[in-house]
N, C-alpha and C positions, 0 to 999 in steps of 0.2 A: 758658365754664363752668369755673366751678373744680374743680380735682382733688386729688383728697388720698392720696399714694400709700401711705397708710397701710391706708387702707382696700381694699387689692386684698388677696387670698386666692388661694393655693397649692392645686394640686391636683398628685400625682405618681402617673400611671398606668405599671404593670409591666403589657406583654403578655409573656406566656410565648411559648415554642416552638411551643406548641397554638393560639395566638391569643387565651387569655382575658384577659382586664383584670383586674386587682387594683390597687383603691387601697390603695398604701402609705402614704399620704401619712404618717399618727397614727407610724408606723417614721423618719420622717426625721428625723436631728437636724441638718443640717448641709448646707445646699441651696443651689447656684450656679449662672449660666449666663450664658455670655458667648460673646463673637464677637469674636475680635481682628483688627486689621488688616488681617495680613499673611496669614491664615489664611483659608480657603475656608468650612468645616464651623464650626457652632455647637457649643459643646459643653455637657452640663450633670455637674456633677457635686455626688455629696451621700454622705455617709454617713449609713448606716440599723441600727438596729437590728437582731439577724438573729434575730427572736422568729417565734414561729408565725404563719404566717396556712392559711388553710381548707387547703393539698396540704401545710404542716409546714415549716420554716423559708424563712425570706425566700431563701435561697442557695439553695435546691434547685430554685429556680423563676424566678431573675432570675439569668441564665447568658448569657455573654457570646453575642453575638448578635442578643438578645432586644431589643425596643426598648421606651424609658420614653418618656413625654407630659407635657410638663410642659402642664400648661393654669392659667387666672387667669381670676378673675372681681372684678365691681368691687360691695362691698357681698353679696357671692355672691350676684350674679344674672348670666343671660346667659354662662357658661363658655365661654372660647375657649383656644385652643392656641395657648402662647405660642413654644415649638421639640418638638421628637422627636429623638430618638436613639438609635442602636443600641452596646450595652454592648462598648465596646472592649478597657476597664481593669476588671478585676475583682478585689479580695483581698477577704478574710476575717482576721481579728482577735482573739483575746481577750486579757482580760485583767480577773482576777477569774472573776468566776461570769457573765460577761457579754459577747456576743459584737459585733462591727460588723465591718459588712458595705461597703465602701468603693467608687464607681463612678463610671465617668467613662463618657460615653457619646456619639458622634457623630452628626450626622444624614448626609442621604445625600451630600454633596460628601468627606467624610473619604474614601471610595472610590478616587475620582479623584486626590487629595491623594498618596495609596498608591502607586499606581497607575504604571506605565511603558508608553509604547508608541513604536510611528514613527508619524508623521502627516505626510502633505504635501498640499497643495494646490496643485492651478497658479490661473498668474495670473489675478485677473479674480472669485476669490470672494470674495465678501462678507460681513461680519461674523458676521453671525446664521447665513449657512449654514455657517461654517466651524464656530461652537462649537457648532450644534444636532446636525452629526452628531457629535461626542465624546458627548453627552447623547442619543442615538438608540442608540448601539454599546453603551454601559452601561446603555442599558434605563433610562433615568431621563427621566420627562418632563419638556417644556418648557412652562412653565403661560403664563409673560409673559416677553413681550421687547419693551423699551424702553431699550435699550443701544445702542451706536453702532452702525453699520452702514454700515461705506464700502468701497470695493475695496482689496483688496491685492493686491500681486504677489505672485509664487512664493513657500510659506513649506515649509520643512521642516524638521524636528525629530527626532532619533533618538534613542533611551532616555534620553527626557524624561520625569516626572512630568504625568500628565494635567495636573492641577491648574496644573503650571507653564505648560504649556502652554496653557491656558486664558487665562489671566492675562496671556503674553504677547502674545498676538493683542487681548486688548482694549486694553492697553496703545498696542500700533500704531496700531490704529483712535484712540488718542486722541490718539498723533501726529499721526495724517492729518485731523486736524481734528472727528473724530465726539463727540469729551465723553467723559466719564471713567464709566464700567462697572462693574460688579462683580455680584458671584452671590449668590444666597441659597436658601436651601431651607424651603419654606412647605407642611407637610402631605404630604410625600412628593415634592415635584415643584419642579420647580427654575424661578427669576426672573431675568433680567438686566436688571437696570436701569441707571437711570443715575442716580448722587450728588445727595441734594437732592431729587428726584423727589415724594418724598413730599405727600398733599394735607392732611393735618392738620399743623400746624406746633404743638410744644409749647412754652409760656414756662415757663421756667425765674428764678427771682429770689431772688436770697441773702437767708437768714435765712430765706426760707418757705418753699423745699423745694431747694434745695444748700448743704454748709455747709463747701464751700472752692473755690475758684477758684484758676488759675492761667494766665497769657495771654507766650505767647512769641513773635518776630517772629525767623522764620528767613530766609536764603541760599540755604539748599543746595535743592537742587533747582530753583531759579529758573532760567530760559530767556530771556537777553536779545537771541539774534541767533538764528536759525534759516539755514542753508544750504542751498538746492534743487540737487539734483544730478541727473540727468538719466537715459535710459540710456547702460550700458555699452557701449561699442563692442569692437572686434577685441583691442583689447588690454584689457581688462576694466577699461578705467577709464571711471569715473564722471566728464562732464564737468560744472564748476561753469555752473548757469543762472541764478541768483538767490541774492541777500544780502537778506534782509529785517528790521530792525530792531526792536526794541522799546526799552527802557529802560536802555541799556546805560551811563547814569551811575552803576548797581550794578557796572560791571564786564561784561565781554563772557565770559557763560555761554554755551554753543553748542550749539546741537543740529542736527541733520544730518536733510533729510527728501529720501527718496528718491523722485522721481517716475517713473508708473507707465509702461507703454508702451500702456497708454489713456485716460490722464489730460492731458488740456493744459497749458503752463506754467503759466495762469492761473487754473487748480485749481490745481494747487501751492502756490503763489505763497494763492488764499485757506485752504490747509491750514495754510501755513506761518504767516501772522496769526493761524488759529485754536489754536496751539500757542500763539502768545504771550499768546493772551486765555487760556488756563485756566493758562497758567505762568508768563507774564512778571511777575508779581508779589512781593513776599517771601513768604513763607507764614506767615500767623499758625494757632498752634497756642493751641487756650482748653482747660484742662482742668477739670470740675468734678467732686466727690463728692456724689453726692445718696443720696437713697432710691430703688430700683428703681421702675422706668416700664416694664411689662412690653409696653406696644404700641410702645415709641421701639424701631427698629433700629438696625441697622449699615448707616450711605449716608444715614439720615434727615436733614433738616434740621433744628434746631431754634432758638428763641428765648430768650436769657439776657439779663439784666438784672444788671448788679453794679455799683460804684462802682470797681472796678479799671479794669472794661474800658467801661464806659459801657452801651449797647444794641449787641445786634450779633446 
């Protein structure tokens, strides 16, 4: 089915302090929302008008705290919610006879992002139960989990940033061979999935709905020897058990996997392959500018067509 992302339509609800709903939307001049990278919490931001609605200017009722809903619908039928956030950034403005009201607003991971504590786990827990109790202690539920889940050893962390620490455990897991992780928050309640996961796949094709492209073949970060090291003994060294190979006519990148003291060499040994298969490659980065696709997230996979890069 073709899709015309022209025809989606904006909705931006303000709950107050009280819990009421006010659509601002007819107030927005200037509406964004994205998810970068490196960053856990979606965020949205817009500047609005700060004119009356039914309790008397927009400001006196959308107070940091408070959470806005951005929702979309296709042809305005069927409204769904496309992120939520609670109002982090707040100013106010004028200039003239005429005031704006300016917001930037997180959903519930910016928390954790915030956030310091100690954490430690001993050996032998497993992916999902190590991040589910950080998501259990801050009272945020866990709605899906389909993110790695393999054993770790001992992990501890002192006035860490949640959020870092989050990121670092799955990170390991995708060491140990579990696939590559990441968080999202969908309606109050948090997902871990895993990259690509997604079951609608969307095509993208230049000139009909992206209108630039960009395709780079990176190094950095590539993995072409992985080393299994053992446990430590009396002297706290790690003995070398295994050299495992991949593509190392790029050059010998290295990466180092520790095995566990209830893991066999030959776990190891297939963790350490699975390091090469999600790393041992260059990494191609495609960048496009299209019109917003408010159901494509962040981790989704999708379908582009261009004559730069071919199909991919």
């Amino acid at each position: 089915m073709d899709i015309n992302p022209f025809r989606y339509r904006y909705q931006v609800i303000l709950v107050t302090e009280k819990g009421e709903q006010i659509d601002i939307t007819a107030l927005i001049e200037d509406l964004g929302w994205e998810e970068q990278e490196k960053e856990l919490a979606a965020r949205i931001s817009f500047s609005a008008k700060n004119d009356g609605i039914s309790r008397g200017k927009l400001s006196s009722s959308a107070k940091p705290g408070c959470y806005v809903v951005l929702r979309y619908s296709y042809d305005g039928k069927n409204a769904q919610e496309a992120v939520r956030g609670k109002i982090d950034e707040w100013s106010l403005g004028a200039k003239l006879s005429s005031e704006t009201l300016k917001i930037k607003a997180y959903d519930e991971l910016r928390d954790l992002q915030e956030s310091k504590d100690n954490v430690y786990y001993s050996s032998g827990i497993k992916t999902k139960s190590a991040v589910s109790k950080i998501f259990s202690k801050w009272k945020i539920p866990l709605q899906t989990y389909t993110g790695p889940d393999v054993t770790h050893g001992k992990m501890k962390y002192n006035n860490e940033k949640l959020g870092s620490i989050i990121t670092k455990i799955l990170d390991e897991a995708e060491k140990k061979g579990g696939g590559k992780g990441f968080l999202r928050a969908v309606k109050g309640k948090v997902q871990v999935l895993r990259y690509g996961g997604n079951e609608t796949v969307y095509h993208f094709e230049e000139d009909k709905n992206f209108t630039s492209v960009s395709y780079k073949v990176n190094l950095s970060g590539m993995v072409t020897r992985v080393k299994v090291f053992g446990e430590a003994g009396d002297n706290d060294r790690r003995p070398l058990e295994a050299t495992v190979d991949g593509k190392t006519e790029y050059g010998i990148r290295q990466e180092i996997y520790n095995r566990g003291n209830d893991e066999s060499l030959g776990e190891a040994k297939k963790a350490a392959k699975e390091i090469l298969k999600e790393k041992g490659d260059p990494e191609k980065e495609i960048k496009i500018k299209a019109v917003d696709l408010p159901s494509v997230r962040k981790g989704d996979v999708i379908h582009i067509k261009s004559p730069l890069i071919g199909t991919g």
